[in-house]
C-alpha positions as CSV (number, residue, x, y, z in Angstrom):
1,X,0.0,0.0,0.0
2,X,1.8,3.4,-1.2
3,X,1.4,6.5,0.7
4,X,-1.3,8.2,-2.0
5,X,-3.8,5.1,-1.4
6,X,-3.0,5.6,2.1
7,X,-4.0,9.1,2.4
8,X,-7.3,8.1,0.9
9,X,-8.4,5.8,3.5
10,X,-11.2,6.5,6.0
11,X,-9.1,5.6,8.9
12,X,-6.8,8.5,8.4
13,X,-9.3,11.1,8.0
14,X,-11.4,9.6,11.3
15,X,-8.3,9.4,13.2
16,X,-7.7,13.5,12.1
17,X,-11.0,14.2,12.7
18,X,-11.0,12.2,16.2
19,X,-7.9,14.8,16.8
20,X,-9.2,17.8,16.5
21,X,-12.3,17.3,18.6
22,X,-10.1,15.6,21.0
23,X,-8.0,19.0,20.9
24,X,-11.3,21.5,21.3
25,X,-12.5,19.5,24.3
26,X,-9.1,19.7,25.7
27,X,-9.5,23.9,25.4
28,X,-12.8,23.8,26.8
29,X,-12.3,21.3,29.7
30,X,-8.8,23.8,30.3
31,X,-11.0,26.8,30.3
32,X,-13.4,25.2,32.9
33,X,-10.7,24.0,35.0
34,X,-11.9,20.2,34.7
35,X,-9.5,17.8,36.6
36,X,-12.2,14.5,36.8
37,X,-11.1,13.1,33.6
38,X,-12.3,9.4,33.6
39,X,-9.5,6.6,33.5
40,X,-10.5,3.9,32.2
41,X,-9.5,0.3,33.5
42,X,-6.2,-1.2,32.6
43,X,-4.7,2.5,32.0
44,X,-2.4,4.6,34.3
45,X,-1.7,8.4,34.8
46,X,1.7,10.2,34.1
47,X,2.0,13.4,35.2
48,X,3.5,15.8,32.9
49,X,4.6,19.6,33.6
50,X,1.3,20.6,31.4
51,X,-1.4,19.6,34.0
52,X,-1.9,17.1,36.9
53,X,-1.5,14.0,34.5
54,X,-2.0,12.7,31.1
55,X,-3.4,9.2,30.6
56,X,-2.6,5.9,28.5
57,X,-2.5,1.9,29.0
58,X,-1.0,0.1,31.6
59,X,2.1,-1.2,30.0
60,X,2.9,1.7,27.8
61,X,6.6,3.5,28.4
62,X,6.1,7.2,28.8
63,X,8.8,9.3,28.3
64,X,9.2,13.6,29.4
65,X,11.7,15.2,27.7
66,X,12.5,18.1,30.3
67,X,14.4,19.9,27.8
68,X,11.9,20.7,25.0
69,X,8.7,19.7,26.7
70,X,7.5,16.8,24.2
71,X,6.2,13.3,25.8
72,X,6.7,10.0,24.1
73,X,4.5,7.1,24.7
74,X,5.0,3.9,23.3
75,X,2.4,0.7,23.6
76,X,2.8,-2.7,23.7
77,X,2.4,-3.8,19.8
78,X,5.0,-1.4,18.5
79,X,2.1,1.8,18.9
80,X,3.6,5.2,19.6
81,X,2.2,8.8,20.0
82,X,3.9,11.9,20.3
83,X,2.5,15.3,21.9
84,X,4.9,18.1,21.4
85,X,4.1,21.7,22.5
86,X,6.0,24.8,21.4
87,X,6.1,28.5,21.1
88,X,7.4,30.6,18.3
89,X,8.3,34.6,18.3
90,X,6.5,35.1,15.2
91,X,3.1,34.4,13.5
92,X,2.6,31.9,11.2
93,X,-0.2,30.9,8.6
94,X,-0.8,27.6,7.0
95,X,2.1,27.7,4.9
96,X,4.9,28.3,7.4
97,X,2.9,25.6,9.7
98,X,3.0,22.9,6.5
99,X,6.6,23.5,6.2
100,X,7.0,23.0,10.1
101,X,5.4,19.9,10.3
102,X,7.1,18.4,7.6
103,X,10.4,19.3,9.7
104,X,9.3,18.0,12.8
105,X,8.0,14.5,11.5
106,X,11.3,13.9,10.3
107,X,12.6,14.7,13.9
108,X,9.9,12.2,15.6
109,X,9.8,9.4,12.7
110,X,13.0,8.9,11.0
111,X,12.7,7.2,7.8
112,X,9.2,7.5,7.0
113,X,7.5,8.7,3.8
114,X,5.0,11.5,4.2
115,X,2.2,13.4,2.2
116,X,2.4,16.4,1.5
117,X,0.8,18.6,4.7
118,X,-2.7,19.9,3.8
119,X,-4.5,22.1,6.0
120,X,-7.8,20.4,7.5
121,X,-8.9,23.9,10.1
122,X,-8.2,27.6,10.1
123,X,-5.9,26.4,12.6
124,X,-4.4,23.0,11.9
125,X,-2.5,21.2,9.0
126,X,-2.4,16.8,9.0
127,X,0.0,14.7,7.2
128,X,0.1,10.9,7.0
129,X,3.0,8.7,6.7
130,X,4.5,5.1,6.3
131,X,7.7,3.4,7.1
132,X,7.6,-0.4,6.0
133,X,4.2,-1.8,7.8
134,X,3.7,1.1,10.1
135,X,1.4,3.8,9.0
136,X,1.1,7.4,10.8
137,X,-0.8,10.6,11.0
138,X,0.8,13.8,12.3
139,X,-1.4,16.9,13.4
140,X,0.1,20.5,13.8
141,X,-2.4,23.2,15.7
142,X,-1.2,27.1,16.3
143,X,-2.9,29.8,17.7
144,X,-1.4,33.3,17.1
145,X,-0.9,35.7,19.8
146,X,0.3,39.2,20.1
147,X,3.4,37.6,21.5
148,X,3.9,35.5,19.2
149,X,2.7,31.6,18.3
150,X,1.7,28.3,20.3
151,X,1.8,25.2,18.3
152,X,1.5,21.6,19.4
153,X,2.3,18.4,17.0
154,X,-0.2,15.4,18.1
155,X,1.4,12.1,16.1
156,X,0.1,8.5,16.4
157,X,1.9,5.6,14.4
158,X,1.0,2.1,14.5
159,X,1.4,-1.2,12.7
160,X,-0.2,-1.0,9.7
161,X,-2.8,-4.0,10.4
162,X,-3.5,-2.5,14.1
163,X,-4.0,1.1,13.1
164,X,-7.5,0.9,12.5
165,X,-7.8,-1.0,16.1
166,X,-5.6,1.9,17.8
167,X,-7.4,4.9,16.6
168,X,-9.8,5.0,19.5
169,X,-6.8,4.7,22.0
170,X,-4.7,7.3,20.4
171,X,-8.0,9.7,20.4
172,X,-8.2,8.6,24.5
173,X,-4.5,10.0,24.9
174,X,-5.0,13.0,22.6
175,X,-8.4,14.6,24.4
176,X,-6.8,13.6,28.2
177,X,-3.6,15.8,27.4
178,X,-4.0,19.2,29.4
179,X,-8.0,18.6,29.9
180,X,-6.6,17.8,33.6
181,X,-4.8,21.4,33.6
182,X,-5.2,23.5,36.5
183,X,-8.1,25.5,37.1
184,X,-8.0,29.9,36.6
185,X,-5.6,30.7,39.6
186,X,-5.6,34.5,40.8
187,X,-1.6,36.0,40.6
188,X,-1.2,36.4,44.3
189,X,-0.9,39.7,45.1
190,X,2.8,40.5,46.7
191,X,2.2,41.5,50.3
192,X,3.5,44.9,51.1
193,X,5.9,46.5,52.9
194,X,5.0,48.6,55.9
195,X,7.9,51.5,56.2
196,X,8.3,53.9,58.8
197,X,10.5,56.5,59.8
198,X,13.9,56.1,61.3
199,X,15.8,59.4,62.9
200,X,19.6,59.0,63.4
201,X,19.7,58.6,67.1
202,X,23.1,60.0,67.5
203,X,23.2,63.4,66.3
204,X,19.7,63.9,64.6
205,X,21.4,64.2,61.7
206,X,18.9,62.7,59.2
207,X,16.1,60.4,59.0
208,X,15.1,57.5,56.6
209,X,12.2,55.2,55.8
210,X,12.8,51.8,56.6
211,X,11.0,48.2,57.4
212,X,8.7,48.2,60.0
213,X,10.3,45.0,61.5
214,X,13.8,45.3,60.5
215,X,16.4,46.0,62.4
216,X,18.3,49.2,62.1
217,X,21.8,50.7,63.2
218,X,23.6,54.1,62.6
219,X,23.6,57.7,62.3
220,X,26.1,60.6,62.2
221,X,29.7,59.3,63.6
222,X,31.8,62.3,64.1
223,X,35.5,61.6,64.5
224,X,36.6,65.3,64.9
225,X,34.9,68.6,64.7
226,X,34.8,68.8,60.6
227,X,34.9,64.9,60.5
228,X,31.1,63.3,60.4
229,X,30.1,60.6,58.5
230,X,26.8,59.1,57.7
231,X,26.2,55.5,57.6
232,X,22.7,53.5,57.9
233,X,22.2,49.6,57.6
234,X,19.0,47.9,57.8
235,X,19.2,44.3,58.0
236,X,15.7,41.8,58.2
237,X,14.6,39.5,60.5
238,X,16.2,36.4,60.7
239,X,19.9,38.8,59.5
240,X,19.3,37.8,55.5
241,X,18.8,41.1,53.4
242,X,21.4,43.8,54.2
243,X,20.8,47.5,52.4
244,X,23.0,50.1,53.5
245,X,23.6,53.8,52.7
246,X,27.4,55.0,53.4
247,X,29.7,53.5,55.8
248,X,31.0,55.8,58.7
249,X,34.4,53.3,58.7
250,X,35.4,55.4,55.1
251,X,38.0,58.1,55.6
252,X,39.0,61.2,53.6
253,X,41.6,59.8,51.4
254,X,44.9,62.3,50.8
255,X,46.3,61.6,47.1
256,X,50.4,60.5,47.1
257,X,52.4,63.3,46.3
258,X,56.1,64.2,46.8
259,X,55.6,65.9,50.2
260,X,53.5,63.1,51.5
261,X,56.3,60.7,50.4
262,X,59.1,63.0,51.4
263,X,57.4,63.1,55.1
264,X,57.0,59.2,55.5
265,X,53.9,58.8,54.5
266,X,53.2,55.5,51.9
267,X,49.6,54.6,50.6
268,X,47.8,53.2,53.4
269,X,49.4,55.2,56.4
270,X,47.2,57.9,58.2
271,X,47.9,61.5,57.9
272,X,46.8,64.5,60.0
273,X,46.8,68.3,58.3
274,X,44.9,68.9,61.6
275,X,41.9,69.6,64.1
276,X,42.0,65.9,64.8
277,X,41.3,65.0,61.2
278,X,42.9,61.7,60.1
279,X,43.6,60.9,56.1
280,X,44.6,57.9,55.0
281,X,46.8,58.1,51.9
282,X,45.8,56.5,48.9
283,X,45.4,57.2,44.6
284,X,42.3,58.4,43.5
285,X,39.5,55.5,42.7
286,X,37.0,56.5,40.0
287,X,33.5,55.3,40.7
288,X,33.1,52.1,39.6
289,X,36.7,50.9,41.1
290,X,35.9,51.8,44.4
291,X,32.2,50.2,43.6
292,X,34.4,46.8,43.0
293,X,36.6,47.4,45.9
294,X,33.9,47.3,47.9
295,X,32.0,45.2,47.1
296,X,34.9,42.4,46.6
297,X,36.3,43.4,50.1
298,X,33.5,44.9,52.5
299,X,30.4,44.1,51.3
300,X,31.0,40.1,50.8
301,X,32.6,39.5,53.6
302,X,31.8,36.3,55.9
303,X,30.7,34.4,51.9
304,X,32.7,32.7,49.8
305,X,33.3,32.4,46.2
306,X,33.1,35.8,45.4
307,X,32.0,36.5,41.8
308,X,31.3,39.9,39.7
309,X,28.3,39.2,37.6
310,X,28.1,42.5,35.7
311,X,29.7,46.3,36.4
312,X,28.7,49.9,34.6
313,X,30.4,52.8,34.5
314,X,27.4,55.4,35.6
315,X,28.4,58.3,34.0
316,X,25.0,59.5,33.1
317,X,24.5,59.8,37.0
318,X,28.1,61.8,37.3
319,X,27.1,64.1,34.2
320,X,24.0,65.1,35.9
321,X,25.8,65.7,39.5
322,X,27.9,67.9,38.3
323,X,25.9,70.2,36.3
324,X,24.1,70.7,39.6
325,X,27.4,71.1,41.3
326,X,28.5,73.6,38.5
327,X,24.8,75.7,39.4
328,X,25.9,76.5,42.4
329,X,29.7,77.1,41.7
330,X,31.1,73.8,43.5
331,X,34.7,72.6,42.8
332,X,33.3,68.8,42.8
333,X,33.4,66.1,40.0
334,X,31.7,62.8,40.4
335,X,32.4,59.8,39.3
336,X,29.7,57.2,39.7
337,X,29.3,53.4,39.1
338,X,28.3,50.1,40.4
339,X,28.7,46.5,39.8
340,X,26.6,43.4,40.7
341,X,28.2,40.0,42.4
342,X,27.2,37.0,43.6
343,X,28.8,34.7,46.6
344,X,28.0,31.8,48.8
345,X,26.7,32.2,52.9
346,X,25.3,29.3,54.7
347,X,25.4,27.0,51.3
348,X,22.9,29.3,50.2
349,X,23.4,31.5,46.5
350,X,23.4,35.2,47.6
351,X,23.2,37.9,44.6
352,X,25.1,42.0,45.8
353,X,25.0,44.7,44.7
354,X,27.6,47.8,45.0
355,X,26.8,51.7,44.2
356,X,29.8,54.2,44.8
357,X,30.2,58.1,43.8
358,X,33.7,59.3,44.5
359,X,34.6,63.0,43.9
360,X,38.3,64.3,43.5
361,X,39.5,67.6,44.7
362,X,43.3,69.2,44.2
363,X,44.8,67.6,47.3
364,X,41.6,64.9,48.4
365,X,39.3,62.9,47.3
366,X,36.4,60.6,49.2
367,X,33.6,58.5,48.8
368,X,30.3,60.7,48.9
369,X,27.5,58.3,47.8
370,X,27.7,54.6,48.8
371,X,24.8,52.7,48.5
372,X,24.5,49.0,49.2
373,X,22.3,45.4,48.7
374,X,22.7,41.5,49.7
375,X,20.3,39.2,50.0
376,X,19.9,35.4,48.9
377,X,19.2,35.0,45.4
378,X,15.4,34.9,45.1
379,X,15.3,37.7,47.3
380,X,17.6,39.9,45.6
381,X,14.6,41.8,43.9
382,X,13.1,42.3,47.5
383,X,16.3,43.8,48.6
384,X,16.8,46.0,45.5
385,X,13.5,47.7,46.0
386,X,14.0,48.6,49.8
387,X,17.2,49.9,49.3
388,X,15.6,52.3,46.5
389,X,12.9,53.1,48.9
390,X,15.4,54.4,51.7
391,X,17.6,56.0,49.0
392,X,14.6,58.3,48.1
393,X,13.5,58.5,51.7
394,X,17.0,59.3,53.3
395,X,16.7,63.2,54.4
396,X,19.3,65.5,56.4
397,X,18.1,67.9,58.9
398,X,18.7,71.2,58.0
399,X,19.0,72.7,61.4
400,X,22.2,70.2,61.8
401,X,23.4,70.5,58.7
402,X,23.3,74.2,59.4
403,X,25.1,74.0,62.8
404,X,27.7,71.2,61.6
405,X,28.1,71.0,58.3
406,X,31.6,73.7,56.9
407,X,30.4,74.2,54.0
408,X,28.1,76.8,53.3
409,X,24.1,75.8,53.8
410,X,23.2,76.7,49.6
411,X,26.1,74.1,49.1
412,X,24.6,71.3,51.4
413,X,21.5,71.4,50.0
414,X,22.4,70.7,46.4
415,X,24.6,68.1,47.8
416,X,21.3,66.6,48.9
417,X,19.1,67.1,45.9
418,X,21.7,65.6,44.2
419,X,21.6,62.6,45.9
420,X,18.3,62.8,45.3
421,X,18.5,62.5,41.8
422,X,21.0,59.7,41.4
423,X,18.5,57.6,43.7
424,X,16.1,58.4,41.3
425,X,18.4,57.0,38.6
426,X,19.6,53.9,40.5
427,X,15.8,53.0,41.2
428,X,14.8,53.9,37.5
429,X,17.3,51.7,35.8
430,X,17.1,49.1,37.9
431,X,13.4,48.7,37.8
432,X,13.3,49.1,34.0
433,X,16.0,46.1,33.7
434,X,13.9,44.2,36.8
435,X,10.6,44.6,34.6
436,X,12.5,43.6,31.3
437,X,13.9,40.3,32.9
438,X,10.6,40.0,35.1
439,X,8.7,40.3,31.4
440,X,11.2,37.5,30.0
441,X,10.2,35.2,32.7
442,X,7.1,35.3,32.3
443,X,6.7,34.8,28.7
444,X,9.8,32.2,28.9
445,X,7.0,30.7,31.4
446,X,4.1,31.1,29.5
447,X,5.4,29.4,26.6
448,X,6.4,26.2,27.9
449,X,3.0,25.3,29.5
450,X,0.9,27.5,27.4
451,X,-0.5,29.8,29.6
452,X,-1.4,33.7,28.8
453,X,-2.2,36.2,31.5
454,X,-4.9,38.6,31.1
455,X,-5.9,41.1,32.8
456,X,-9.8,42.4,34.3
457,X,-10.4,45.8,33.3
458,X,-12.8,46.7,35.7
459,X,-11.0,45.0,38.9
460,X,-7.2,45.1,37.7
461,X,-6.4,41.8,39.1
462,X,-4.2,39.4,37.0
463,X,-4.9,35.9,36.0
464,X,-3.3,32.9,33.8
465,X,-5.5,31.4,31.7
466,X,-5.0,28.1,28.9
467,X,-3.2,29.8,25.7
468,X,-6.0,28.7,22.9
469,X,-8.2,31.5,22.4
470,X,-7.3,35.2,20.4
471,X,-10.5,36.9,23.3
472,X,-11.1,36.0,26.7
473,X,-14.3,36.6,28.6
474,X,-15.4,36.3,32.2
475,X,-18.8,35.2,33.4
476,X,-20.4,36.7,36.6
477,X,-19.3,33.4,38.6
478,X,-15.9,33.7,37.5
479,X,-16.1,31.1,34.6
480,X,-13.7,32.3,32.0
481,X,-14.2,31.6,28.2
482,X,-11.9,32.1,25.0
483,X,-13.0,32.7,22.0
484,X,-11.4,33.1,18.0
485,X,-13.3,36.3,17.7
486,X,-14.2,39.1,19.7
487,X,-18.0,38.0,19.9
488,X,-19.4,37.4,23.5
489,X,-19.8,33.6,23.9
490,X,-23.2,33.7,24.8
491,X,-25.5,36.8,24.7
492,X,-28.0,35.6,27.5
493,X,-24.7,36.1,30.1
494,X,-23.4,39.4,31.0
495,X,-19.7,38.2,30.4
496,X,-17.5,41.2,30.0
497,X,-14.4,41.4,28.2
498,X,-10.7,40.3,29.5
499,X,-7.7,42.3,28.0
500,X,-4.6,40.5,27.4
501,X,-0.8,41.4,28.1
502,X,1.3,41.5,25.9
């Protein structure tokens, strides 16, 4: 039997029609959230990263293949069926999905002889094949999204003489794939974060918004008359998140020069011009070294394997400090950048990250914005977002800086706004890359197990829904539905309307 009288048999076209009902009840019982699918005696469940199981006879080796999401069954007389479910960027039409399926049945069948793809719905193209006495059928469905495509291959083969005899088992397997998915789930809502406000309990020198139940050291440290430095560290419950805004243990730093090294004095070594002040000589560190320094030798310290993960030279954030330095005549230069790392604490991953704004005068220079995060790796974005919070927050008192600050008040207050403005920076460009990789995720996510969120217009609240519909509507008891066009489902229900994400 060749492969054109085979193409012309019933069998084929019941087992493609069997298919694609098998795939629409699938949607619907997805949509509905229907987990009692009936197993019939003499058949087993395997579970499968799609929904709570997937069903076929006892005796039939299942096989998951973690990497590309595909499961492989095989029965007892040489039977096999394949369900394979995929996502592609772009959009695709009947063509592109003939040409795909005549590249995957190679993949899953090699060998075999197949007709030429034809397209049987607005949504699916078949094939049949042969290899010897085996005969096959291979099904490709796609629906197209504003992201981009889902597809899944369905593909039965079967001894030739048995395939008539297997087409109600392969239809069995078909409709129980994702009809067992789970039900609409509500996106949990992220609890929040109560803050409140912290006052330096030293000096009064500034306050800060922190966590309500996190513990909280600092203040203004004064080591001589014109020597006060600000440091704050807020650390959580249970010692796990650190974020921290300057460090009172950083001195003034004098730069080497001949009279220094004339007098005794080598890089490292304390030196006093006077009124108790104490400078330690060292060479001038632009931003982003003393960001690495820092973070590679303070911030990491008690973990292990110490690792920079990625470092930026912020010189947008310098460029905009010092045309508000230049405003108010200030001899100051900026140099800002940070760096991300990761290390090991308690066997556990932890994830850092290391802000530092150094500024360079004739004879000095110094660390003037330090601004600090470590956490364990899944709550690295937790950390991230509190230390922006207490960046924004963090506020001098102008009475104190009036009475201790040498410089003139006009020049401590742009000082301030401008640290305003880089946190406003930090947090920006951090939360655009957060919401980029956050986006990735979640479409990374919602492509393997076919899932979509949408969105309620007239509640806001989030939910994932089965990826098989181009419209999505809600019923008053919650029931969601998907259509192919934007028609409500059923006139005589008030469903309204869910919007989709992109």
């Amino acid at each position: 039997m060749d492969i054109k009288s085979f193409k012309t048999k019933p069998v084929y076209r019941v087992l493609a029609a069997l298919l694609v009902i098998a795939i629409g009840a699938v949607v619907y019982a997805a949509i509905r959230g229907n987990n009692n699918i009936y197993v019939p005696k003499g058949w087993v469940k395997h579970s499968v990263k799609y929904g709570p199981f997937l069903i076929a006879p006892k005796g039939w080796a299942f096989k998951f293949d973690k990497n590309n999401g595909s499961v492989f069954l095989k029965g007892i007389n040489g039977e096999t069926a394949v369900i394979w479910p995929f996502f592609s960027n772009k959009p695709i039409n009947a063509g592109a999905a003939g040409f795909a399926l005549t590249r995957l049945e190679r993949r899953i069948w090699p060998g075999a002889r197949w007709n030429r793809p034809e397209q049987t719905l607005a949504n699916a193209v078949r094939s049949g094949g042969r290899n010897g006495n085996k005969s096959g059928i291979a099904l490709l469905t796609w629906v197209n999204t504003a992201k981009g495509t889902s597809l899944c291959l369905f593909a039965a083969s079967a001894p030739t003489k048995e395939f008539n005899s297997s087409i109600k088992t392969f239809s069995r397997i078909f409709e129980s794939f994702k009809a067992s998915g789970p039900a609409l789930q509500k996106r949990p809502a992220r609890p929040q974060i109560g803050y409140v406000t912290w006052q330096d309990p030293r000096e009064r020198a500034f306050t800060v918004r922190v966590p309500s139940s996190w513990n909280v050291s600092g203040g203004a440290f004064r080591y001589a008359p014109l020597d006060v430095r600000l440091e704050m560290r807020s650390i959580s419950p249970g010692g796990k998140i650190l974020a921290q805004i300057g460090d009172a243990s950083i001195p003034v730093y004098a730069i080497p020069n001949r009279l220094l090294s004339m007098g005794g004095y080598r890089p490292g070594m304390y030196y006093s011009p006077g009124y108790g002040i104490r400078e330690m000589v060292w060479p001038y560190m632009y931003g982003l070294q003393y960001a690495r320094y820092y973070a590679s030798d303070v911030a990491s310290k008690g973990c292990s394997g110490f690792r920079l993960t990625g470092s930026k030279d912020r010189s947008d954030i310098s460029s905009a400090a010092d045309r508000s330095y230049e405003e108010y005549g200030l001899p100051i230069r900026l140099s800002a950048g940070e760096v991300k790392f990761s290390c090991v604490r308690n066997g556990k991953e932890y994830s850092g990250y290391a802000f530092a704004g150094t500024y360079e005068t004739q004879d000095l220079w110094g660390v003037m914005y330090l601004f600090v995060a470590l956490a364990p790796r899944p709550e690295f974005s937790e950390a991230m977002s509190i230390l922006s919070h207490e960046i924004k927050t963090f506020k001098r008192n102008p009475r104190w800086v009036e009475m201790n600050e040498h410089i003139s008040m006009n020049a401590s207050r742009i000082i301030s706004e401008t640290g305003n403005k880089i946190a406003n920076m930090i947090s920006s460009s951090y939360n655009y890359r957060q919401k980029v990789m956050n986006e990735i995720s979640r479409r990374r996510e919602n492509a393997i197990i076919g899932e979509v969120d949408v969105v309620d217009p007239d509640t806001g609240e989030d939910y994932k829904v089965d990826d098989g519909s181009n419209y999505y509507w809600m019923s008053p008891d919650g029931t969601v539905v998907g259509t192919n066009t934007d028609s409500i489902p059923n006139h005589d229900i008030n469903f309204r309307k869910l919007m989709l994400r992109p």
